[in-house]
C-alpha positions in Angstrom: -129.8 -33.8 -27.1 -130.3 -37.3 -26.3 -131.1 -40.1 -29.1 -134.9 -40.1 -28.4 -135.2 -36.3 -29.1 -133.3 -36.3 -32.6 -136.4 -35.5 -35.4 -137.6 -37.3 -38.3 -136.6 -36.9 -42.2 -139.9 -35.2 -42.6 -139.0 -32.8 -39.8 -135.4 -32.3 -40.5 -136.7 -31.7 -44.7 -139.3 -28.9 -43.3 -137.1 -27.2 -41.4 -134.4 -26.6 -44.2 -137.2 -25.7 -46.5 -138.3 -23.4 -43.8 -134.9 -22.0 -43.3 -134.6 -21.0 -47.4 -137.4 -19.1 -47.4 -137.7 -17.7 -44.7 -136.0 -13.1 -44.9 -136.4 -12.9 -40.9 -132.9 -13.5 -39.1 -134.4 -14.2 -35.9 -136.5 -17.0 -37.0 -133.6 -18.2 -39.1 -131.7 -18.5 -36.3 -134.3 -20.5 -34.2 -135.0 -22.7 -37.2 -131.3 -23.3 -37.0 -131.0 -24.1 -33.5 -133.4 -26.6 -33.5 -132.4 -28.0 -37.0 -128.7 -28.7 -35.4 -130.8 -30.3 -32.1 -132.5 -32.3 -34.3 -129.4 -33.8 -35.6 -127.7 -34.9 -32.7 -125.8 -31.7 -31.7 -125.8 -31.1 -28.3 -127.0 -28.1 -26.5 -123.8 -26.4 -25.3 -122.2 -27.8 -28.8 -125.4 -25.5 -30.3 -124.7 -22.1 -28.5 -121.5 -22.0 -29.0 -122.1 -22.7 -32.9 -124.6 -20.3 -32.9 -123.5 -17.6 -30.1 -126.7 -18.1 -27.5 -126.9 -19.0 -24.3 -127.7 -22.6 -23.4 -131.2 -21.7 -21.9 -132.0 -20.2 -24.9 -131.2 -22.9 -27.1 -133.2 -25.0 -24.9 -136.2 -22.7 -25.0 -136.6 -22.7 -28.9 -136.6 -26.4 -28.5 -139.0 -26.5 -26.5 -140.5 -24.1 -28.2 -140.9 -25.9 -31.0 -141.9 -29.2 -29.7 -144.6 -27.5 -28.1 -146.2 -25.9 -31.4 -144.1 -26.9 -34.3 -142.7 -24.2 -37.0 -145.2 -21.6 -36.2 -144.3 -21.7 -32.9 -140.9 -20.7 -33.8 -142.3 -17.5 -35.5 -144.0 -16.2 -32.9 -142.1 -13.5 -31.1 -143.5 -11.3 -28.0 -144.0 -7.8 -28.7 -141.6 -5.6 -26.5 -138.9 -8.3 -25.9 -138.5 -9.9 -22.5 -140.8 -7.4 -20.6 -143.4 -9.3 -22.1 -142.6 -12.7 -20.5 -144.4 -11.8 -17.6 -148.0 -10.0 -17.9 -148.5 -7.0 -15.1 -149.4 -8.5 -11.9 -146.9 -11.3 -12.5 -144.2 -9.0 -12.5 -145.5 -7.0 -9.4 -145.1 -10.4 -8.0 -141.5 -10.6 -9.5 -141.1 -7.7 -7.9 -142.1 -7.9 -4.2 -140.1 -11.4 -4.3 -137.0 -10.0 -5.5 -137.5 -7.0 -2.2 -137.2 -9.7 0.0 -135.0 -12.4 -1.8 -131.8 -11.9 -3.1 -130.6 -13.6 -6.1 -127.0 -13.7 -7.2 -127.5 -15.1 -11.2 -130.7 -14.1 -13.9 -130.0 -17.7 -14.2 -131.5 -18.5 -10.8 -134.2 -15.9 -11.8 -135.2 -17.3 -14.8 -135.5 -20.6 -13.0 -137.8 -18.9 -10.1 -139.8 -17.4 -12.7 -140.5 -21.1 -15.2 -141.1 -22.5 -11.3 -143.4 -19.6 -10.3 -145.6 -19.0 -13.9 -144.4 -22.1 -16.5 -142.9 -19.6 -18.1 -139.6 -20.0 -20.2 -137.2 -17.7 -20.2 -133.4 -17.4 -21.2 -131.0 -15.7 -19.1 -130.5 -12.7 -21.4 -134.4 -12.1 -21.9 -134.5 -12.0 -18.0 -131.6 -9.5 -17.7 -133.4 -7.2 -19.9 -136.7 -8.0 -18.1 -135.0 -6.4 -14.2 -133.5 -3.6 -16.0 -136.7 -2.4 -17.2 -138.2 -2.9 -14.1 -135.6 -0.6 -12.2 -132.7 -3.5 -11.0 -129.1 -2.9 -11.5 -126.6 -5.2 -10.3 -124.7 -4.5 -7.2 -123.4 -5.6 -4.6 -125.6 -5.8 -1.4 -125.2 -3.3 1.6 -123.6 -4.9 5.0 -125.6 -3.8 7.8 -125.3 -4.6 11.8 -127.2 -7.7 12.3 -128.6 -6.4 15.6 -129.6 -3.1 14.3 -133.2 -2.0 15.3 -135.0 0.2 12.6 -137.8 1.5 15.9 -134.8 2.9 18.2 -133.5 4.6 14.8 -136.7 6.2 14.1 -136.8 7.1 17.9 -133.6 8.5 17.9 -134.4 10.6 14.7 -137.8 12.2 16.3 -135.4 13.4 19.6 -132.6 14.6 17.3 -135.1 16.7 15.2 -136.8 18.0 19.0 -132.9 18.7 20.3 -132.9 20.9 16.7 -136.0 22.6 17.4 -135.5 23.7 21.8 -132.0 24.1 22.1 -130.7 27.9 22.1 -129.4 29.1 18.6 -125.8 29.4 20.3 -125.5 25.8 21.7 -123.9 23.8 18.7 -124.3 20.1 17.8 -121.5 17.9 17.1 -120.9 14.1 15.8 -118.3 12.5 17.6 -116.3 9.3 16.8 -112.8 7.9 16.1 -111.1 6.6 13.0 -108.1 4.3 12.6 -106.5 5.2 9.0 -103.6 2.2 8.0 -100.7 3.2 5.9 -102.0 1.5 2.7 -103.6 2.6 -0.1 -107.4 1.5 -0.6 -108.1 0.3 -4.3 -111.1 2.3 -5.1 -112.8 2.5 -8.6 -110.9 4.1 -11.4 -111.4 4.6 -15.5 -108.9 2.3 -16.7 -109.0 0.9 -20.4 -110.2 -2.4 -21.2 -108.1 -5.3 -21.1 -105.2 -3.4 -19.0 -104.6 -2.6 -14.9 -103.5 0.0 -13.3 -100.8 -0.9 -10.9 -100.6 1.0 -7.0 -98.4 0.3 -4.9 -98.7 -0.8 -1.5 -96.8 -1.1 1.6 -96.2 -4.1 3.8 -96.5 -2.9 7.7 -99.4 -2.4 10.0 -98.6 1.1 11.4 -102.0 3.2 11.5 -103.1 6.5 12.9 -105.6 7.0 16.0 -107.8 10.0 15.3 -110.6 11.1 17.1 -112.9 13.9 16.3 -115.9 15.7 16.3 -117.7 17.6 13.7 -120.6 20.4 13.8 -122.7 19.9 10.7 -123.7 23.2 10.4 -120.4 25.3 10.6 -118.9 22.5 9.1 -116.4 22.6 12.0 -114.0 19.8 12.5 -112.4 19.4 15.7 -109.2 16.5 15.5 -106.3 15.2 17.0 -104.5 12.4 17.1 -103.6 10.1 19.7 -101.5 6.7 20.4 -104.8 5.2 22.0 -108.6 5.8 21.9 -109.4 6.0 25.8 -111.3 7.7 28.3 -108.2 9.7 28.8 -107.7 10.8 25.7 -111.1 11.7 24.9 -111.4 14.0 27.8 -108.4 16.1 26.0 -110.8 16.1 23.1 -114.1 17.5 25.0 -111.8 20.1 26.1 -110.9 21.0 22.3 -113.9 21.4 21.9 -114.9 23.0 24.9 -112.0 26.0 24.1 -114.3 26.5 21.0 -117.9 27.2 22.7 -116.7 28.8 26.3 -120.2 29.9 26.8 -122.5 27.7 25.1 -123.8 23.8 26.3 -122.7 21.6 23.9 -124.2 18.4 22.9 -122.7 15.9 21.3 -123.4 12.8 19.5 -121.8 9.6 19.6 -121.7 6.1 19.8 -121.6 3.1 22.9 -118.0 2.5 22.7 -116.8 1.7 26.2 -114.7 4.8 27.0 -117.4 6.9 26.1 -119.8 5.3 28.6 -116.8 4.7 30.9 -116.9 6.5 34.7 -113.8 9.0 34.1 -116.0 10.8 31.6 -118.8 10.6 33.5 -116.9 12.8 36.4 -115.5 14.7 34.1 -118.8 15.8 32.1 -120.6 16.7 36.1 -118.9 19.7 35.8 -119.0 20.6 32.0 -121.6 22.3 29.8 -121.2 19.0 27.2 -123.9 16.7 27.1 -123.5 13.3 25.4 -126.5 12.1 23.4 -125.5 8.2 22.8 -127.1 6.5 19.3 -128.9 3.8 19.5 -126.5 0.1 19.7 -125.6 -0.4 15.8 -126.6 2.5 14.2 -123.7 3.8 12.4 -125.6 5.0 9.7 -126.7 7.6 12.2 -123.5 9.1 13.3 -122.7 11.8 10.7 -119.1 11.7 11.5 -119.0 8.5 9.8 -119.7 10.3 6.2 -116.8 12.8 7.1 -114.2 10.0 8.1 -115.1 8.4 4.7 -114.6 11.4 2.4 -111.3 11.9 4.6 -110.3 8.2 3.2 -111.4 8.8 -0.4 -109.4 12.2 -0.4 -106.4 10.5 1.3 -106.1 7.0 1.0 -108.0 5.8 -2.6 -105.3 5.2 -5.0 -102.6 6.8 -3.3 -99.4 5.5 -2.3 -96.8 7.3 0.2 -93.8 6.1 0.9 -93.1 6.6 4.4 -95.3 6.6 7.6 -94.3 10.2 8.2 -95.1 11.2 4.7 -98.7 9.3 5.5 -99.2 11.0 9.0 -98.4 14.4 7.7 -100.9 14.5 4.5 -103.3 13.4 6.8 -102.8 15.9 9.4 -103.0 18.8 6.3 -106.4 17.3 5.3 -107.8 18.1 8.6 -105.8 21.9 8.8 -107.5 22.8 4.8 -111.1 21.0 5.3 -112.1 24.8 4.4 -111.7 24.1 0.7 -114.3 21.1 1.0 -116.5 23.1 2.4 -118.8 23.0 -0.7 -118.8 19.2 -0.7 -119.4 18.2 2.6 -122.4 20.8 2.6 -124.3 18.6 0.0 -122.8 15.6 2.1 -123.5 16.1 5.6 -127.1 16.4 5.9 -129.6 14.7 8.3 -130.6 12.2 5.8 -129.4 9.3 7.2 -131.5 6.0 6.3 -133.2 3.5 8.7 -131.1 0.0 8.4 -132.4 -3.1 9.5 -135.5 -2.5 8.2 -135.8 -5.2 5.7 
């Protein structure tokens, strides 16, 4: 603190007498704070002495100044929660939907700015995790994704459902690129030690289209040196072989080959009709969810030595999928959320 903030004898004398008599830790503590203040210490010199934050030092100052010892005795009844009366914190609330803070420092400093109230970074921790908030790490979406084409495309997908035949199956189509590398996904590992993967040094990766029925649970992949048109006519025919006598409709995405003219001749004559998602909505295409449990299976924390040892445990994922059977039910269901909403 600066010169013109250090107290008087008087003050200083009270607050040791204070401090004697006093059985309660918690005022103790505040007494001592602003006892060390009051003799020249300086705030960060304070909390580390003491163990507090720096905001918190600075509120039982201030605390103090405001109403003297007894102000220092006074302590809110249910903790932080209590900083903040009920319609304040609905406030808090609909402010945090929209605004996204990466500190409770920055929080705290919304909420003195907001209400004049003081509040130390801890107090406000406790204060979002009673109100619901964890931290985490926000989720990218497309910037140009439009929540009223998602919603569209839901109500038409739910009406395919509902009118076409029992027999004519619905698949999710798209293609995944898996690199030979293992992804560093989230382990138990004990505190204050690593757990070491190794990890290659090449670029090689693997072309894989496929399509999946989400209510046989059906995959239908292969694997291919390019994503084309080409290739993705030898794909419709897969899955063609599988449903001689049904129509097929499919589900996928605007990339170029799909919208491209050699699969538009090529579906004149076919019983497979492409339903195309709306531009940026990923979070539609169930496909998606599949590819990602294939890399969680394969790829987190796993190491393989050689390309061909990476190629061929991929390639026995797809030939066993029975055995996940159980987990992708519970994981491919017509949940998907509406992003771009916010």
């Amino acid at each position: 603190m600066s010169s013109h903030d250090q107290l008087t004898a008087q003050e200083i004398a009270d607050l040791e007498v204070a401090h004697r008599q006093t059985l309660d830790k918690r005022y103790a503590d505040r007494l001592k704070t602003v006892y060390l203040l009051g003799k020249g210490w300086s705030v960060t010199q304070v909390a580390e002495a003491l163990m507090l934050d720096r905001e918190t030092v600075r509120n039982h100052y201030k605390r103090y100044r405001k109403g003297g010892l007894s102000a220092l005795q006074k302590f809110e009844v249910g903790g932080s929660e209590s900083f903040l009366n009920e319609l304040q914190r609905q406030a808090l609330d609909q402010h945090l939907h929209k605004n996204l803070y990466l500190t409770g420092k920055e929080i705290a400093h919304y909420v003195e700015q907001a209400w004049g109230v003081s509040c130390s970074e801890s107090g406000i921790t406790q204060l979002l995790c009673r109100m619901g908030y964890v931290y985490k790490k926000p989720k990218l979406v497309p910037g140009k994704a439009d929540a009223k084409k998602q919603r569209a495309f839901v109500e038409c997908h739910e009406a395919l459902k509902a009118s076409k035949a029992p027999e004519d199956p619905i698949y999710f189509m798209d293609a995944t690129h898996p690199h030979h590398n293992p992804v560093a996904g989230y382990g138990w590992i004990k505190r204050g030690q690593d757990h070491e993967i190794r990890s290659n040094t090449g670029r090689q990766r693997l072309n894989i289209n496929g399509a999946i029925n989400t209510v046989s649970l059906q995959a239908i992949v292969r694997s291919d040196d390019t994503i084309n048109a080409p290739s993705t006519i030898q794909l419709l025919q897969q899955i063609e072989a599988h449903h001689p006598a049904a129509c097929i409709y499919i589900i996928c995405d605007n990339a170029r080959y799909y919208r491209s003219q050699l699969i538009s001749d090529y579906l004149t004559d076919s019983k497979i009709k492409l339903v195309f998602l709306p531009p940026y909505a990923p979070n539609l295409n169930l496909i998606e969810r599949y590819w990602k449990f294939f890399k969680k299976k394969i790829l987190y924390g796993r190491y393989y030595e050689t390309f061909s040892l990476f190629k061929s445990t991929c390639e026995a994922f797809f030939t066993t999928s029975d055995h996940y059977k159980a987990e992708l039910r519970t994981l491919l269901t017509d949940n998907s959320q509406i992003i771009g909403s916010a």
